[in-house]
N, C-alpha and C positions, 0 to 999 in steps of 0.2 A: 788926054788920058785914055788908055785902053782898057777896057772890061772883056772879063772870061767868062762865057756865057758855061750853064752849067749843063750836066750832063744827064736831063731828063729825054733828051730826046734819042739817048746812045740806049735807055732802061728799056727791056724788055720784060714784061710780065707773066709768068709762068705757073699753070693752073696745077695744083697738086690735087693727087687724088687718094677718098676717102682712104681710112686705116681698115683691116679686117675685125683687128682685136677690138677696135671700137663699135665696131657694129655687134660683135657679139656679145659684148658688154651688155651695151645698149638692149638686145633683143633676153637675154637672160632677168636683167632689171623689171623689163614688162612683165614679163612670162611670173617671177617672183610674186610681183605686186597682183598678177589679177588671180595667183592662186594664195595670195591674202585675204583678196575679196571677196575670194571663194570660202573657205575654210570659216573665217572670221567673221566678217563683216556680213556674208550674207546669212548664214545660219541666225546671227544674231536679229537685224531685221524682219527676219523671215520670223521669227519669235516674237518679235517686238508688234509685227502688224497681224500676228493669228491669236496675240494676247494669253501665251505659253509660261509660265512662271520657270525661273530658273534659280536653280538651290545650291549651294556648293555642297562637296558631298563632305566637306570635314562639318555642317552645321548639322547633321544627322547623324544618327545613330543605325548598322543594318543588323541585322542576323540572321542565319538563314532555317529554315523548320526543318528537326532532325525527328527521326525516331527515337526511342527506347524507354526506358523505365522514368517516368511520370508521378512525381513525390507531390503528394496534396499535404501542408502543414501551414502552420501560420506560429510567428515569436509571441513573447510576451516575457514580461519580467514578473518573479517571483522574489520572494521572503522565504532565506534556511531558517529552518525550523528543525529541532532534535525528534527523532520519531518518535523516541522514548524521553517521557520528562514527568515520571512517574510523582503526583504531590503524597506525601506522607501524613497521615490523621494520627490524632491521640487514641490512644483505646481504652483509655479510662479519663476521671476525669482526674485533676490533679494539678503538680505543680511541675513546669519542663525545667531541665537544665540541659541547655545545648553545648554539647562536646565539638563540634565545628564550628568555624564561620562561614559566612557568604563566600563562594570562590573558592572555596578548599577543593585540592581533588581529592577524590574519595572511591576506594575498590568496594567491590561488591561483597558486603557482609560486614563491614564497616562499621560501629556503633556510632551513629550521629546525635542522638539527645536520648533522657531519662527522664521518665513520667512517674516521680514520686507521688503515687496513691497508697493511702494508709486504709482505706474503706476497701479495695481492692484486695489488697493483702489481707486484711484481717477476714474478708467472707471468706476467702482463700483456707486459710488456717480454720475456719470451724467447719469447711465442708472436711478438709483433711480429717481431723474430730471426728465427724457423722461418720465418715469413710473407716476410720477404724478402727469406733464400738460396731459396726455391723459387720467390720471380720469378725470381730469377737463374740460377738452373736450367734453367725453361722458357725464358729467352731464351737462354739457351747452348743448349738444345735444339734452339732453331728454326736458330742460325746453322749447327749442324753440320745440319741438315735442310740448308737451302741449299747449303753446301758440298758435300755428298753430292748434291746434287743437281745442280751442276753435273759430277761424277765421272761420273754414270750417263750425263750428256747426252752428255759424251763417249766415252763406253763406244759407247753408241748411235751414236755417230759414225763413229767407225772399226769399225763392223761394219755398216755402210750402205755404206761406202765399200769395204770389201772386198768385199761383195755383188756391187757392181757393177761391181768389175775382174773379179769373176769372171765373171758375166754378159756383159761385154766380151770374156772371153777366150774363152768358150764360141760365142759368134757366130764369131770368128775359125777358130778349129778347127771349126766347121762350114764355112766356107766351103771351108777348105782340105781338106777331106773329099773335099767336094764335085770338086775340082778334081784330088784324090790328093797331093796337098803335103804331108800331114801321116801319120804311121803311126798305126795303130791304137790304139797303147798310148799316145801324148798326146791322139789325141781323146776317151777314156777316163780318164784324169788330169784332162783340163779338166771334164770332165761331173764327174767324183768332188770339182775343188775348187768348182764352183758349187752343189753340194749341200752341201758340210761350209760355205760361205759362208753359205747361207739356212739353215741348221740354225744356227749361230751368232749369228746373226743374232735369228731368234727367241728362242734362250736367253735374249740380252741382253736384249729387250722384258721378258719372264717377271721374271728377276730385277729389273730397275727395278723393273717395278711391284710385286713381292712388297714388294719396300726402301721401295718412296714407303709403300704399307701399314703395312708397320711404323714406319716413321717418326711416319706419321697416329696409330697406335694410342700410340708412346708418348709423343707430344703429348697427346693426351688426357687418358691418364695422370697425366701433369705436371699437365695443366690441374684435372683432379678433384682432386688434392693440395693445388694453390693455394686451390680450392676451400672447398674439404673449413678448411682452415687459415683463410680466410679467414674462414668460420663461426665456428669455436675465438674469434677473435680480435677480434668482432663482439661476442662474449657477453661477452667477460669486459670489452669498452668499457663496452658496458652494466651490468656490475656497479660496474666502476669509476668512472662517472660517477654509477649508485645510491647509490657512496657520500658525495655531496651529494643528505643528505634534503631534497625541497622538501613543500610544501603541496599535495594532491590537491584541496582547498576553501578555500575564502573562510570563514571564521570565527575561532574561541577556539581556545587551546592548551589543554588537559587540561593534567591533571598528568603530570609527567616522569616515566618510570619507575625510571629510573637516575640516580646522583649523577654529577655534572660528570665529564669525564677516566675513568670508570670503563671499564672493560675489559668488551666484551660481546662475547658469542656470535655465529653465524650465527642470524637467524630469529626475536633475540630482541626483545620489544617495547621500543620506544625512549618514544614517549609519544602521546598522542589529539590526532585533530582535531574539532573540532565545528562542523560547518555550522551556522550559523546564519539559513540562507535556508528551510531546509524544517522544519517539526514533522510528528511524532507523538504522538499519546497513548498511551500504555501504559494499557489497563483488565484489570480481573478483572470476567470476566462470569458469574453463576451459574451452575451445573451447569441447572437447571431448563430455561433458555433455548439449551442448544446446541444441541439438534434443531433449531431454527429460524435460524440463523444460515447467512450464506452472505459470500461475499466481495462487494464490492461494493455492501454495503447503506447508504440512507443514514443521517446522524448531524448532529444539531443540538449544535454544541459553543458553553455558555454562557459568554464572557470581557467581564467588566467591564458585566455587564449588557444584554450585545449577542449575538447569536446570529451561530455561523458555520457555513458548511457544511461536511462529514467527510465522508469516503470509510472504510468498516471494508475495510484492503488486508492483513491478516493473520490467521490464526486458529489455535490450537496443535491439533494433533493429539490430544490427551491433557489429561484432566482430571486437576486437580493440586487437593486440600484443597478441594475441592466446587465450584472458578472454573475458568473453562478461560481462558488467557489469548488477547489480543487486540489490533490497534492501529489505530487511524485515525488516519488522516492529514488535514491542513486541506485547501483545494482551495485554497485563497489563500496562492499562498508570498508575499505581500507582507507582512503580519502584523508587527507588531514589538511590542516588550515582553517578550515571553514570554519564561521562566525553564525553566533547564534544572531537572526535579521540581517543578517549578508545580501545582497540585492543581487541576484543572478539575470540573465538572460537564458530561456530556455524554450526551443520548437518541441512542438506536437506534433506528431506525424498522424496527418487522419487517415487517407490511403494512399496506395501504391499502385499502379497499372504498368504494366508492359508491354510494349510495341506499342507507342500512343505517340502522335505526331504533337511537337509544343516548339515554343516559342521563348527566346526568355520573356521574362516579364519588363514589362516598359512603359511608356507612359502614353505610347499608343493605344493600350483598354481603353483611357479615360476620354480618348479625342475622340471616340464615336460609341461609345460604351461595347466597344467589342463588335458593334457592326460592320464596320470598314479599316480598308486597311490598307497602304501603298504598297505594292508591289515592283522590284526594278526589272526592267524590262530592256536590257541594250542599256542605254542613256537616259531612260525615261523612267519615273517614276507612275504609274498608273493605277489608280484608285479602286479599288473591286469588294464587292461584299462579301461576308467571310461572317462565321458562328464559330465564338469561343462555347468551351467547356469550362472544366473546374480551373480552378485559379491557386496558387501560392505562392508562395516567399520568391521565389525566384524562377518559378514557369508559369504558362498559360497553356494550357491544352487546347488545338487546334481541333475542329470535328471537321468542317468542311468547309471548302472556297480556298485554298491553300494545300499545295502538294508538298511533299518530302523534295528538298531543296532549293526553294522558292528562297531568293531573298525580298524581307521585308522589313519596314522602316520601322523599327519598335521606341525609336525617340518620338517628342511633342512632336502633332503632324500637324497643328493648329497655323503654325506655317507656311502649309501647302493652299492653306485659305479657299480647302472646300475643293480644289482645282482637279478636273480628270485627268488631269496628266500634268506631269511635271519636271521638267527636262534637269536634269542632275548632272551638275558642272563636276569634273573630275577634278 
């Protein structure tokens, strides 16, 4: 049998050589990986053995410190309150019957209850009485004035007219003097009645006018009486017409305070009114905040999601359980909805500054009580001391260690765990 030898010894073996694309490949692959180990790997390392903390930057909060107008206020919730809620007294004493109910509305001039007093009425009626026997008085006063006055004109009369027969007679008995017709002792007679005639004479004047005097003065008298009465009897109309309560306001009736028909004192409360044209808020404002408070400051009071303006028109004298009380009032009496004890939210604006470097407000105050503060830097967060100013609702006033544009971290930095620097993952 024949065998066919095979044909390894006819094979020639033939060396190829390398590719270019694979080399480039290859040398791209490197170059990739060790600017991996650059970028990546060693940055982190290199962090890892200098014991650098790293933050991502969505776990913080930045903002950066701007200039301008710097609002100091602080919120707090208040109680509507009517500003007018005038309560109504009896003004005698007596028995009410009320013409409203609780919750009625009611205009201004309204009759709301009736205060049958019988004691009230009836002194009423005998001042009227006094009131007008003392017209009648002063006019019987006046006619005996005239009457007496036509007496005196007469008086005056016939002492004029005796005057001047004596005067008459005295001419006579001098002529006859003159001529020796008359004796001594009647021209003497005549001279003694023209002296007792003018002596007479002026008596009369004297007394008239002492009498028209007196007459004057107790006219007067009379008149100040009527007076005087008239006053008395002014008041008690006035009381007496008080007793138809009306409405001092246009609003709601409170509650009554007595039952129907019941018998009430002088003085004593009958029932409220409540304007309904003007509010207050009633707040409690901290103890911390009273040094700063003044009348007139202003106030953003929030209703229904809309802001209105406040005037603060009250302030208590005395701190009461660490609040001192307070009230502002709307500037808009047009307002409607509001509820009497409504619960509002409402800021106080204590001051205002201009060109003042701030911050929002954040909870970085609280991680160092305002002494430190991170600032970013490139990639770095870095720790630096810094002095707040005044504080509110939503800034911090910067004084110094922080420029206009500075970003800083105003979330918790308790995080940063104390660290001087802080490398901030993007």
């Amino acid at each position: 049998m024949a065998y066919i030898s095979n044909t390894s010894a006819q094979d020639t073996q033939i060396k190829t050589k390398p590719s270019k694309v694979k080399s480039v490949w290859l040398v791209t692959s490197i170059l990739l990986f060790l600017i991996f180990l650059y970028f990546i790997l060693v940055p982190a390392l290199a962090n890892w053995t200098s014991g650098t903390n790293s933050i991502s930057l969505d776990k913080i909060r930045v903002a950066q410190v701007e200039k301008g107008l710097f609002i100091r206020d602080f919120s707090l919730q208040g109680k509507v309150v009517a500003a007018k809620r005038p309560v109504l007294y009896s003004p005698a004493q007596g028995t009410v019957t009320y013409l409203v109910e609780a919750g009625d509305s009611v205009e201004q001039g309204q009759s709301l209850a009736v205060i049958d007093s019988p004691e009230l009425k009836s002194l009423y009626n005998q001042e009227v009485a006094n009131l007008t026997k003392l017209k009648t008085h002063l006019e019987r006063e006046k006619i005996q004035v005239k009457k007496s006055n036509l007496q005196q004109d007469n008086l005056i009369g016939k002492a004029e007219v005796a005057l001047n027969a004596a005067q008459r007679e005295m001419l006579r008995s001098e002529n006859a003097k003159k001529n020796n017709v008359i004796s001594d002792i009647d021209y003497q007679k005549a001279k003694d009645d023209l002296q007792n005639a003018k002596r007479e004479y002026q008596h009369v004047l004297k007394e008239v006018a002492l009498l028209k005097e007196s007459q004057k003065f107790e006219i007067q008298t009379r008149e100040l009486e009527l007076q005087s009465q008239q006053v008395k009897v002014t008041e008690l109309k006035r009381q007496v017409d008080g007793l138809q309560i009306t409405s001092p306001v246009t609003g709601l009736v409170g509650n009554l305070n007595v039952q129907q028909k019941s018998s009430v004192t002088k003085n004593q409360a009958l029932l409220r009114v409540v304007d309904l044209t003007q509010y207050e808020l009633e707040v409690q404002i901290p103890e911390s905040y009273a040094d700063d408070l003044a009348l007139g400051m202003e106030a953003l009071i929030t209703l229904n999601h809309t802001q209105y303006a406040g005037e603060l028109v009250a302030i208590s004298p005395e701190i009461s359980q660490g609040s001192v009380s307070a009230k502002i009032r709307f500037k808009d009496t047009s307002l409607t909805g509001l509820r009497q004890n409504q619960r509002l939210t409402t800021r106080i604006i204590l001051e205002q500054k201009n060109n003042i470097a701030y911050l929002p407000r954040g909870q970085f105050v609280n991680s160092y009580n305002g002494q430190f503060a991170y600032v970013l830097n490139g990639e770095e967060a870095i720790k630096i001391p810094i002095e707040l100013g005044s504080r509110s609702l939503a800034q911090v006033e910067v004084i110094s260690g922080l420029s206009q544009g500075d970003r800083v971290v105003i979330s918790d930095t308790n995080i940063f765990k104390d660290a001087p620097r802080v490398r901030i993952l993007q």
